[in-house]
C-alpha positions as CSV (number, residue, x, y, z in Angstrom):
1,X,-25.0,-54.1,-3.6
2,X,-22.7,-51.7,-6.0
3,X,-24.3,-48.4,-7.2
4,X,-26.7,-48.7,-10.0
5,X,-24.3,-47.5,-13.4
6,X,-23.7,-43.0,-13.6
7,X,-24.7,-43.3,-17.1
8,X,-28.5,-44.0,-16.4
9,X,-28.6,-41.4,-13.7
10,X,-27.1,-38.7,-16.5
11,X,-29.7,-39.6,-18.6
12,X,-32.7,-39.4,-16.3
13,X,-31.6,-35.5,-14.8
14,X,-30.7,-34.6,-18.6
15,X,-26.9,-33.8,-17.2
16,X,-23.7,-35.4,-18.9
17,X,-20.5,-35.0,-16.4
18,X,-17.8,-33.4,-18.4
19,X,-15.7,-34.8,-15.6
20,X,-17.1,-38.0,-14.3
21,X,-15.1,-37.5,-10.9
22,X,-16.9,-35.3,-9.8
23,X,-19.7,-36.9,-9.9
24,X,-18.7,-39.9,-8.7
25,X,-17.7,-37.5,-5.2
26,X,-21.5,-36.3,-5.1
27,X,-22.6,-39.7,-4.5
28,X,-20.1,-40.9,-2.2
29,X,-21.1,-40.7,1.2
30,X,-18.6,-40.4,4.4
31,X,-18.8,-43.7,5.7
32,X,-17.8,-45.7,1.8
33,X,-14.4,-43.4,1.7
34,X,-12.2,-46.0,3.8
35,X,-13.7,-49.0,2.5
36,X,-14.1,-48.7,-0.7
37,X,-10.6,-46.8,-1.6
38,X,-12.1,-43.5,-2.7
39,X,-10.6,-40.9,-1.2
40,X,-13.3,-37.7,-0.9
41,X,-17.2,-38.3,0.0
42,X,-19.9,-35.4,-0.7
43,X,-20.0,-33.0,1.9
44,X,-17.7,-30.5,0.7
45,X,-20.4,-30.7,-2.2
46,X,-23.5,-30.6,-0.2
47,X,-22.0,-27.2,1.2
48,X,-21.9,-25.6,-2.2
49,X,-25.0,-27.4,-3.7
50,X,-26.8,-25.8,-0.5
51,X,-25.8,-22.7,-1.2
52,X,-26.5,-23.1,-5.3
53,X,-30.0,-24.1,-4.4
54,X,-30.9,-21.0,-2.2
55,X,-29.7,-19.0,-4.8
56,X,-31.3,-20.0,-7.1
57,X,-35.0,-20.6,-5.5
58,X,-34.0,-17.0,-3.9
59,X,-33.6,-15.7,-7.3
60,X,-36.7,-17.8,-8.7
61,X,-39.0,-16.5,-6.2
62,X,-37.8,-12.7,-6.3
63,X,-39.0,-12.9,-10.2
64,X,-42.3,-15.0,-9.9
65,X,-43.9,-13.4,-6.7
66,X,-44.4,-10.4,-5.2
67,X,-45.2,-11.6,-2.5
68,X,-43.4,-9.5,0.8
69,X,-40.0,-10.9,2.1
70,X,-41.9,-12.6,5.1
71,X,-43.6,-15.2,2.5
72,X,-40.8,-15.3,0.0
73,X,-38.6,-16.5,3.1
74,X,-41.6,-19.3,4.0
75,X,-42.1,-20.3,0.4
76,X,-38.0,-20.7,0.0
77,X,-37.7,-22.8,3.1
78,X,-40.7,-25.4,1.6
79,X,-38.7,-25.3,-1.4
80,X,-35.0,-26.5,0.3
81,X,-36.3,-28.3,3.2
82,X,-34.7,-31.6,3.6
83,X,-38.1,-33.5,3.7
84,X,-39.1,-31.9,0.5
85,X,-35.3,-32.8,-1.1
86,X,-35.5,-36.0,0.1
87,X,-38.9,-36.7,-1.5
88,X,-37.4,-35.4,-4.8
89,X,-34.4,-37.4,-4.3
90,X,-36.5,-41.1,-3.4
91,X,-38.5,-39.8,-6.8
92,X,-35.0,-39.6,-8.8
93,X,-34.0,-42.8,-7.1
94,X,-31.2,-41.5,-6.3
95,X,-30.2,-43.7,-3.5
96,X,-29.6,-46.5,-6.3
97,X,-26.4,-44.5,-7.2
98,X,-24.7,-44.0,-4.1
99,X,-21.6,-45.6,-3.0
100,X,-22.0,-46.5,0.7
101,X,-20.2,-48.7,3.5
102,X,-22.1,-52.5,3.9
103,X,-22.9,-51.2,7.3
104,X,-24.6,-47.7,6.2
105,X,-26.7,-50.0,3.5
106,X,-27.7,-52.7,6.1
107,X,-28.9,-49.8,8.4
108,X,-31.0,-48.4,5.1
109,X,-29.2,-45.8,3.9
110,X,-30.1,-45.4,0.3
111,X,-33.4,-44.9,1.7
112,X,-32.9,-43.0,4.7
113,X,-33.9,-39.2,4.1
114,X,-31.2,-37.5,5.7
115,X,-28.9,-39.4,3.4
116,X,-30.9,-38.5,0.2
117,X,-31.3,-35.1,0.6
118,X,-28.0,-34.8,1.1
119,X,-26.6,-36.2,-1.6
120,X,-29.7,-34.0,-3.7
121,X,-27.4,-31.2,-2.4
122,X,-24.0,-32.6,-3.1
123,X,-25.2,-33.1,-6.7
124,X,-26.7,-30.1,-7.2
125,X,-23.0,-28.8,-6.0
126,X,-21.4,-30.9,-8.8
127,X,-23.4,-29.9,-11.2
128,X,-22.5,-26.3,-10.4
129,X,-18.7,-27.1,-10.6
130,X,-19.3,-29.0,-14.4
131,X,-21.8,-27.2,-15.8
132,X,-21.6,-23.7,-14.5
133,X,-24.9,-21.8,-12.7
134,X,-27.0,-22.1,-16.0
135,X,-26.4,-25.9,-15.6
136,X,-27.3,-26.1,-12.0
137,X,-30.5,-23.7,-12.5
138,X,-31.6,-25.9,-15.4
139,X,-31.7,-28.7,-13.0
140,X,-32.8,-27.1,-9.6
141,X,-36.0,-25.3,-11.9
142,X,-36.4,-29.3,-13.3
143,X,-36.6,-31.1,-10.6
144,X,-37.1,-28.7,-7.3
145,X,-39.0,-25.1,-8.3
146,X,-41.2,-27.4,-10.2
147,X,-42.9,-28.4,-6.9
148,X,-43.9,-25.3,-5.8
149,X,-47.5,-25.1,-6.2
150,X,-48.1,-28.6,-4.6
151,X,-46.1,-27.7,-1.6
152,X,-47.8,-24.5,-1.5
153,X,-51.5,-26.3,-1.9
154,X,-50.3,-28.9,0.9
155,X,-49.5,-26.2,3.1
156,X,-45.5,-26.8,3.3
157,X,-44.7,-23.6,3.5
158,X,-46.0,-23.4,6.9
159,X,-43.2,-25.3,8.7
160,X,-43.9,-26.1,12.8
161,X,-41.3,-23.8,14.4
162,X,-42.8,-20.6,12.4
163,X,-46.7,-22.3,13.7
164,X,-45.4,-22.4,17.1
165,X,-43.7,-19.4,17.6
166,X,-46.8,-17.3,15.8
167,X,-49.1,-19.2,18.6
168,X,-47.2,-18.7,21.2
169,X,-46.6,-14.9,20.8
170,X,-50.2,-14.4,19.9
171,X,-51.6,-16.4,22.9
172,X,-48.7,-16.3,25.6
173,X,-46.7,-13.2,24.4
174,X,-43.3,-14.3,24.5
175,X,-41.2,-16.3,21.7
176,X,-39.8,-19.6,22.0
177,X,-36.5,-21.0,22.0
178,X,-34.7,-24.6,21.6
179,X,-31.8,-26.0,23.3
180,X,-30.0,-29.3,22.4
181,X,-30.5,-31.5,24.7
182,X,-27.7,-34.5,23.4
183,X,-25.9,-35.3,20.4
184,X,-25.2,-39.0,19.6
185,X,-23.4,-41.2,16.6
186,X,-20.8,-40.7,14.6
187,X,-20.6,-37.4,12.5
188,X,-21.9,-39.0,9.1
189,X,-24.6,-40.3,10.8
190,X,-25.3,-38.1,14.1
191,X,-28.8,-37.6,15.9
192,X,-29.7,-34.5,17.9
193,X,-32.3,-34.0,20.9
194,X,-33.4,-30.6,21.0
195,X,-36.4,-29.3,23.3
196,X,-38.7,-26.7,22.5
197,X,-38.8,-24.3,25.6
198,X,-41.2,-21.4,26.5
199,X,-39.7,-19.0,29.3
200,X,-38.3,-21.6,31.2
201,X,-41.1,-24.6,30.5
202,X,-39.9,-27.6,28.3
203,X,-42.7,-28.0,26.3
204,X,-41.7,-31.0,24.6
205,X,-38.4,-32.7,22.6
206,X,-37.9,-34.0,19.0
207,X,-35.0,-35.2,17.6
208,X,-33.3,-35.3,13.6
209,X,-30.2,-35.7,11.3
210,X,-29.6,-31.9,12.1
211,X,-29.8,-29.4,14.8
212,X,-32.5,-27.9,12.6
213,X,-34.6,-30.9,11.9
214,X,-34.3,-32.2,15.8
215,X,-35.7,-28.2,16.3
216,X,-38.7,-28.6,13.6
217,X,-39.3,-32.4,15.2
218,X,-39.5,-30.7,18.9
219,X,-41.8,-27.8,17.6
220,X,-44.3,-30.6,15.8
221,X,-44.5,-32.1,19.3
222,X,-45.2,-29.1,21.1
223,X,-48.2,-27.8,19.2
224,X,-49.3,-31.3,19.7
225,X,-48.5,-31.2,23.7
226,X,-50.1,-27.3,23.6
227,X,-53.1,-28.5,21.5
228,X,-51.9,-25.8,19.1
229,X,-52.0,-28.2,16.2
């Protein structure tokens, strides 16, 4: 199935591409580049839209709250979390616009959250490079900072490694740490195993898109093997 039309997306983010290309790069994920005769997918973007997007929830945050640096940090990571960019992305239907090998669409990537949130990121990087920092903040306050309350009310902001390694310092004394356990599939599409680990006890394993998200996964599972939960 070919991309849904840029034009519509523009329309529904409020944000008209001075230079359509690069666009068109924000929504081209690694595995369409060979196929399809583009030559750049959207990780280069993703890497600056990243970056934009903790700026500018940094900078957001700083001039709402005062809250102390501890909570800002918490209520930041809700906010740029790839489950929380993915939800905003499946919202945006932003899946509908991506250009993606047949294999990667068979599998389900236009809905498959790794891939969304990803591509939230690589757009929010394009939109940086077209339409400055004003640009990207107009859309980052739109569509992300908006959420804040409701991820705040839903307790978000209270992610499972910061739960597990409160509980186990407050009830064992010592901190936790993960280790990756295997690494599997090719790199636009890779799955880590990581284990959560007190002293030297593997407490349980989860796995993710990411180092990070296989780290969160294995932390979920281990309040649930500690009955921390």
């Amino acid at each position: 199935m070919p991309p849904a039309p840029l034009v519509t997306l523009e329309k529904n983010i409020g944000v008209v591409f001075r230079d359509k290309d690069l666009l068109v790069e924000a929504l081209t994920h690694r595995s369409a580049v060979r196929r399809s005769g583009l030559k750049k997918h959207n990780e280069r973007f993703e890497f600056l839209g990243d970056a934009v997007l903790e700026l500018v929830a940094t900078e957001y945050l700083f001039r709402v709250s005062d809250k102390p640096e501890g909570e800002l940090t918490n209520y930041r990571s809700a906010l740029v979390n790839g489950e929380h960019l993915a939800s905003v992305a499946l919202e945006m239907k932003l899946g509908e616009y991506l250009h993606l090998s047949r294999g990667e669409e068979a599998s389900g990537g236009r809905d498959k959250p790794s891939t969304l949130a990803n591509a939230l990121e690589a757009l929010i990087g394009a939109i940086y490079l077209d339409q400055g920092f004003d640009g990207a903040e107009r859309f980052c306050r739109e569509f992300i900072l908006v959420r804040l309350r409701e991820l705040l009310a839903a307790g978000k902001h209270r992610d499972e490694k910061s739960m597990f390694q409160e509980k186990a310092q407050e009830l064992l004394g010592v901190t936790p740490h993960y280790e990756v356990i295997s690494e599997e599939g090719p790199d636009h599409d890779k799955k880590f195993i990581s284990a959560a680990i007190i002293g030297t006890e593997k407490i349980a394993e989860g796995s993710g898109s990411s180092k990070q998200r296989a780290e969160l996964d294995a932390a979920k599972a281990a309040l649930k093997a500690k009955k921390w939960a």
